[in-house]
C-alpha positions as CSV (number, residue, x, y, z in Angstrom):
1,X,-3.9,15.4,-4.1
2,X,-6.6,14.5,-6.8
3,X,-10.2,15.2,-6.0
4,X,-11.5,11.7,-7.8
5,X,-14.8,10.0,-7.1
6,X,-15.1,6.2,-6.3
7,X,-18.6,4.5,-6.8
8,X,-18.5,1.2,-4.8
9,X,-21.3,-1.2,-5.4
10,X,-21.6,-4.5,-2.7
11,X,-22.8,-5.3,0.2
12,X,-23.1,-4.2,3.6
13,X,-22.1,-6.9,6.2
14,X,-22.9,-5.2,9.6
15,X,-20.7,-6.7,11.3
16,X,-17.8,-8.4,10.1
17,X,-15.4,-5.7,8.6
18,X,-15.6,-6.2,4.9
19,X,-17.1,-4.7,2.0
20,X,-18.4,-1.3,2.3
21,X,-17.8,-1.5,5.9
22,X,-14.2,-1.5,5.1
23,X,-14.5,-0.2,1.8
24,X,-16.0,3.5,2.6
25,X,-13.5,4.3,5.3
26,X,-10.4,3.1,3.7
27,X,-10.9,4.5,0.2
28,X,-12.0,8.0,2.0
29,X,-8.9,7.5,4.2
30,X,-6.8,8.1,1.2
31,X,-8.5,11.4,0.7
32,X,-10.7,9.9,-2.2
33,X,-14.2,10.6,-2.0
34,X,-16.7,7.6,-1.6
35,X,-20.1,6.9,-3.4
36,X,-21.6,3.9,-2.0
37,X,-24.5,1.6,-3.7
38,X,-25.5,-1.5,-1.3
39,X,-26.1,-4.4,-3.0
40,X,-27.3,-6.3,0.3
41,X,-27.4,-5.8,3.8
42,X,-26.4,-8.7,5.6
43,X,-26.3,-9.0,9.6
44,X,-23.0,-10.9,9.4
45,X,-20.0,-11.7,6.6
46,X,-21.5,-15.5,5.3
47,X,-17.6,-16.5,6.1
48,X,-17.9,-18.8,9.5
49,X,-21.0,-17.0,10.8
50,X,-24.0,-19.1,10.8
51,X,-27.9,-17.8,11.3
52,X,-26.9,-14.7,9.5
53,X,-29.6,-12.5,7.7
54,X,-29.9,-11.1,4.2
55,X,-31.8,-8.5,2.8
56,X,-31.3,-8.8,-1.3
57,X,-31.3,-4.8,-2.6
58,X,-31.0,-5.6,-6.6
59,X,-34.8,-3.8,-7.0
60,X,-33.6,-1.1,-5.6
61,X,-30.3,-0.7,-7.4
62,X,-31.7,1.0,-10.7
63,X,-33.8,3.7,-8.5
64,X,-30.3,4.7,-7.0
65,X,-28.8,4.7,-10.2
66,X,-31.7,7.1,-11.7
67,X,-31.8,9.5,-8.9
68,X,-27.9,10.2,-9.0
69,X,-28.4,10.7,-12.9
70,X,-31.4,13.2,-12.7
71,X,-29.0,15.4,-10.1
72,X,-26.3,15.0,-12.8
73,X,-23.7,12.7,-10.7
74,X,-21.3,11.3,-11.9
75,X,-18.1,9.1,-11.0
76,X,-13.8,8.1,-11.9
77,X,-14.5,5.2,-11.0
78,X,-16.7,2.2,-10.4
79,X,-15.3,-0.4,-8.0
80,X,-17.1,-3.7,-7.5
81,X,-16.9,-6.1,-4.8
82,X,-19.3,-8.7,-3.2
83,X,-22.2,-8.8,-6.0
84,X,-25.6,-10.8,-4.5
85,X,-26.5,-12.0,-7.7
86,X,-26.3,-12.6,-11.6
87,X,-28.6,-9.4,-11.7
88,X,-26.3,-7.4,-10.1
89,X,-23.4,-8.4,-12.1
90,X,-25.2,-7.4,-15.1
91,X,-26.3,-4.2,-13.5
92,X,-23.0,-3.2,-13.3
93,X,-22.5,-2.4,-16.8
94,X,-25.6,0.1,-17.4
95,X,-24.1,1.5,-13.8
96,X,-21.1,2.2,-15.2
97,X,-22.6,3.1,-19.2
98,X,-24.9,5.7,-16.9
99,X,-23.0,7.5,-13.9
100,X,-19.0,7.1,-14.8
101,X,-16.8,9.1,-16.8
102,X,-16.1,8.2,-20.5
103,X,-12.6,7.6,-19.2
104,X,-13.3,6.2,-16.1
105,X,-12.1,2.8,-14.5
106,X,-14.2,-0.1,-13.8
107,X,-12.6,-2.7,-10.9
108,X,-13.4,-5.5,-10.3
109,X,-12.8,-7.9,-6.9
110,X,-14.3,-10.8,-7.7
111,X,-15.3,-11.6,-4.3
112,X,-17.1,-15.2,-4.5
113,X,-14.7,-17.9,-3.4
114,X,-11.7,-18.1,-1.0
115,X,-9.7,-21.6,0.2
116,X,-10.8,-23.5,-2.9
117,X,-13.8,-22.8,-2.7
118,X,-17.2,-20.5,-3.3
119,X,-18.6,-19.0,-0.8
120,X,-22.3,-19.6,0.4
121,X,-25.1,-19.0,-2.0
122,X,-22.6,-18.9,-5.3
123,X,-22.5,-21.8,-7.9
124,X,-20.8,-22.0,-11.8
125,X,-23.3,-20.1,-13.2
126,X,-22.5,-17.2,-11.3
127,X,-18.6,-17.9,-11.7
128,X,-19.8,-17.8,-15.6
129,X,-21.1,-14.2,-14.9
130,X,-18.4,-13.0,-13.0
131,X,-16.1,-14.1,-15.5
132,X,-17.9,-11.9,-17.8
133,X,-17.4,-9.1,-15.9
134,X,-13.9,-9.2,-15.5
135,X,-13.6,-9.2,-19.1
136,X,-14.9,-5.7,-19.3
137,X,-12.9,-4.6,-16.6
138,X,-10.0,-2.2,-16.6
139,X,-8.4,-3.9,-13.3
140,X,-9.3,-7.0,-11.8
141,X,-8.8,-8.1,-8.3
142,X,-9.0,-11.7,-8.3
143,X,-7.3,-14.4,-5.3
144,X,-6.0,-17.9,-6.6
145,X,-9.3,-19.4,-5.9
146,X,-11.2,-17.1,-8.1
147,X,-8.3,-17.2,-10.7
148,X,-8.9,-20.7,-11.2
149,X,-12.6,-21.2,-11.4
150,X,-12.7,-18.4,-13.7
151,X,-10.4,-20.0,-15.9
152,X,-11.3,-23.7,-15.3
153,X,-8.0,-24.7,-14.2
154,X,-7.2,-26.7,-11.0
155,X,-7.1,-25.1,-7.7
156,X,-3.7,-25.0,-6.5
157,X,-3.6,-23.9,-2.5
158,X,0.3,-25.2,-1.6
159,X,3.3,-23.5,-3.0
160,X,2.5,-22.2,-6.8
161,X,5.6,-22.3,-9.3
162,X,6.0,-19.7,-11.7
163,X,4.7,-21.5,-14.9
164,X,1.3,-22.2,-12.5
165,X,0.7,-18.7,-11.8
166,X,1.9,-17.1,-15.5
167,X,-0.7,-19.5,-17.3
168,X,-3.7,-18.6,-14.6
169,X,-3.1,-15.1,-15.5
170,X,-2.8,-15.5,-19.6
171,X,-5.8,-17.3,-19.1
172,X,-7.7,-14.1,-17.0
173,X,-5.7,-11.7,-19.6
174,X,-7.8,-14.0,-22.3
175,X,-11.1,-12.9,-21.0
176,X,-10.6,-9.4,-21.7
177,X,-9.3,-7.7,-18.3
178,X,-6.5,-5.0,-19.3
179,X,-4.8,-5.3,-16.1
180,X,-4.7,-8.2,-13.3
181,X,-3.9,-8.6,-9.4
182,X,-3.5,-11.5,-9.2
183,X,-3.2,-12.4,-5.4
184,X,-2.8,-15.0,-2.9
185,X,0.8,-16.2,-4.2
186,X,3.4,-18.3,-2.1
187,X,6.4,-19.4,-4.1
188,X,8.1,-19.8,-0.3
189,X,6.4,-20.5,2.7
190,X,6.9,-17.4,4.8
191,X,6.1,-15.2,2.3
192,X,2.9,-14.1,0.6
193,X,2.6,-12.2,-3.1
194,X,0.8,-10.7,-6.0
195,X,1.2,-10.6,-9.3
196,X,0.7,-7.4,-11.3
197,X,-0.2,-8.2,-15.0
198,X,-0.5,-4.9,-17.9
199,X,-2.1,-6.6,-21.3
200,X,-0.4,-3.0,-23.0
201,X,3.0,-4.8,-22.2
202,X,2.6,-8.5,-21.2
203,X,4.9,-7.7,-18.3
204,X,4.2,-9.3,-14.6
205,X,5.7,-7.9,-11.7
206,X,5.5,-9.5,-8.2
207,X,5.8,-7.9,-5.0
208,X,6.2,-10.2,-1.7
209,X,5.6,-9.6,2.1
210,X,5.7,-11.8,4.8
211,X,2.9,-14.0,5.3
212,X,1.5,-13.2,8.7
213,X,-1.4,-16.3,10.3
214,X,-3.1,-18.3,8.3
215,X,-5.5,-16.1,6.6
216,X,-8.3,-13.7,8.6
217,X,-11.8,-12.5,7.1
218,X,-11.8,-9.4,5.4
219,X,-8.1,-8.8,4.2
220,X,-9.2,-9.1,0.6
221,X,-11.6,-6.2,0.7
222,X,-9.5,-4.4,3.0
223,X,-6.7,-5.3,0.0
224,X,-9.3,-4.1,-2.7
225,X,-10.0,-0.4,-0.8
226,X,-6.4,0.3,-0.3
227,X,-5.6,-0.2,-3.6
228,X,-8.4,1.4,-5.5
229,X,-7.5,4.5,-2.6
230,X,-4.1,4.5,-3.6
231,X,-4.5,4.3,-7.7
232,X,-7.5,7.0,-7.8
233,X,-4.3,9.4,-5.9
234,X,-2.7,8.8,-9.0
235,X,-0.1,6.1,-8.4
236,X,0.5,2.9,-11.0
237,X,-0.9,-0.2,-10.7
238,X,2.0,-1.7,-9.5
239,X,2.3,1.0,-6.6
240,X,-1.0,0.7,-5.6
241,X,-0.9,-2.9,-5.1
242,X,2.6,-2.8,-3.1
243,X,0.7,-0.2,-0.8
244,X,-2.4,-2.2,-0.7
245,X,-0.4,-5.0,0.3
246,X,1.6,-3.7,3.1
247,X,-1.5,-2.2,4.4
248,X,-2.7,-5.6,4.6
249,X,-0.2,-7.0,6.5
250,X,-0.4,-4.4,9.4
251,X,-4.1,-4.9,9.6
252,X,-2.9,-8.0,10.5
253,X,-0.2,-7.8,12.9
254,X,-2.9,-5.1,14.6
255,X,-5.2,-8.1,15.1
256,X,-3.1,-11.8,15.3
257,X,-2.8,-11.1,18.7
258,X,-6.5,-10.5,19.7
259,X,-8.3,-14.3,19.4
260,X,-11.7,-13.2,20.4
261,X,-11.5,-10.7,17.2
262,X,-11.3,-14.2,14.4
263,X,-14.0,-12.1,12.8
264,X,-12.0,-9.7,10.6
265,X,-8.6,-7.3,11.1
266,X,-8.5,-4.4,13.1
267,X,-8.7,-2.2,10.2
268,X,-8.7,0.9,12.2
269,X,-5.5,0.4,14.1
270,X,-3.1,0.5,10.4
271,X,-5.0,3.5,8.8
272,X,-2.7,6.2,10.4
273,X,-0.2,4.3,8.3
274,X,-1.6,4.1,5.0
275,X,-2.7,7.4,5.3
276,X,1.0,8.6,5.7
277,X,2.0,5.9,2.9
278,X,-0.4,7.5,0.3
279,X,0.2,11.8,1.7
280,X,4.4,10.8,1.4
281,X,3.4,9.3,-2.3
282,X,1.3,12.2,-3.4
């Protein structure tokens, strides 16, 4: 059992079960403990949810960050989700320059678009940004949608062959990323993937699981928390993201059968077993 710290900075959708909402008692789940910087409070995810509220906290971002340096705090890891802005996105680098380790890992879910599309309030300038980002990144997170606008390549939301999926992720490796998740992948109908890219070896290895509805709010952060949980307990990328991703899937069979709950996944009901998933690992 390692005793790492994760810094998350996004937002805080009060209801909705995403981002730190998910993010804080996942990653904590797996025995890591959690820092958490909120880059917005929102009264509702923006996904389906209309008349929702936002309350934009980049101003007070650099007064967290200051604080936590004058007590002498500091971080493994910085994991990035769900960023308001283009100021936040470049925040993130003088966040990680000021309160992470020297060694420590910056992850990055590029949580802006989903279904071939961005999500409200997002345009190309801010894809521009994020792409940055993900070019200093040791890990990025990124879904098919994301892949693609990143890399200006066509959106592809069918089946993906091979030679699809292996150019979208040369094309993230060329921005700088040292490692890629690449998820969201159907070579067959009934099943859903992700692609595990290393730059060190130009290797991909894919891990598949049944594919489970047709997509439910949330999964991607709930993806994101797992494995940044798993990997800061000191498994590979490639075992983090097989964990994260079978995680996933009971979140969802906790929740397909529960219509009034189209909101997110019942979470809760699939920690017990990630947390036994992560203590047989370690």
């Amino acid at each position: 059992m390692t005793n790492k710290r994760v810094c998350t900075l996004q937002d805080i959708s009060c209801l909705g079960q995403c981002s730190i909402t998910v993010a804080l008692p996942i990653i904590s789940a797996c025995g890591v403990e959690t820092i958490i910087m909120p880059a917005a409070v929102l009264s509702t995810h923006t996904g389906e949810f209309t008349g929702y509220t936002i309350r934009d906290l980049s101003d007070d971002l650099p007064g967290i960050m200051n604080h936590w340096m004058k007590e002498g705090q500091i971080f493994d890891c910085l994991y990035t989700g769900y960023l308001a802005n283009i100021t936040q996105i470049e925040f993130v680098s003088e966040l990680r320059k000021n309160v992470i380790t020297e060694d420590g890992l910056l992850i990055v879910d590029p949580a802006m678009a989903d279904n071939g599309r961005l999500y409200a309030g997002f345009d190309s300038e801010f894809v521009s940004h994020m792409a940055g980002l993900c070019g200093k990144a040791d890990i990025i997170l990124p879904n098919i949608t994301e892949a693609s606008l990143m890399t200006g390549m066509e959106y592809v939301g069918g089946l993906h062959n091979t030679d699809y999926i292996e150019t979208l992720i040369n094309r993230l490796s060329s921005l700088g990323a040292k490692k890629i998740v690449l998820k969201g992948i159907y070579f067959e109908e009934d099943k859903i993937g992700v692609a595990v890219y290393d730059s060190d070896t130009s290797d991909i290895q894919y891990y598949f699981t049944d594919k489970i509805g047709n997509g439910t709010h949330g999964t991607g952060d709930c993806y994101a928390a797992a494995f940044t949980g798993s990997l800061m307990q000191g498994y590979s990328v490639y075992e983090s993201a097989k964990t994260a991703a079978d995680f996933v899937v009971d979140c969802i069979k906790a929740t397909i059968d529960d219509k009034s709950h189209w909101y997110g996944v019942k979470f809760e009901k699939a920690l017990p077993g990630l947390v036994a998933k992560v203590n047989k690992q370690i």
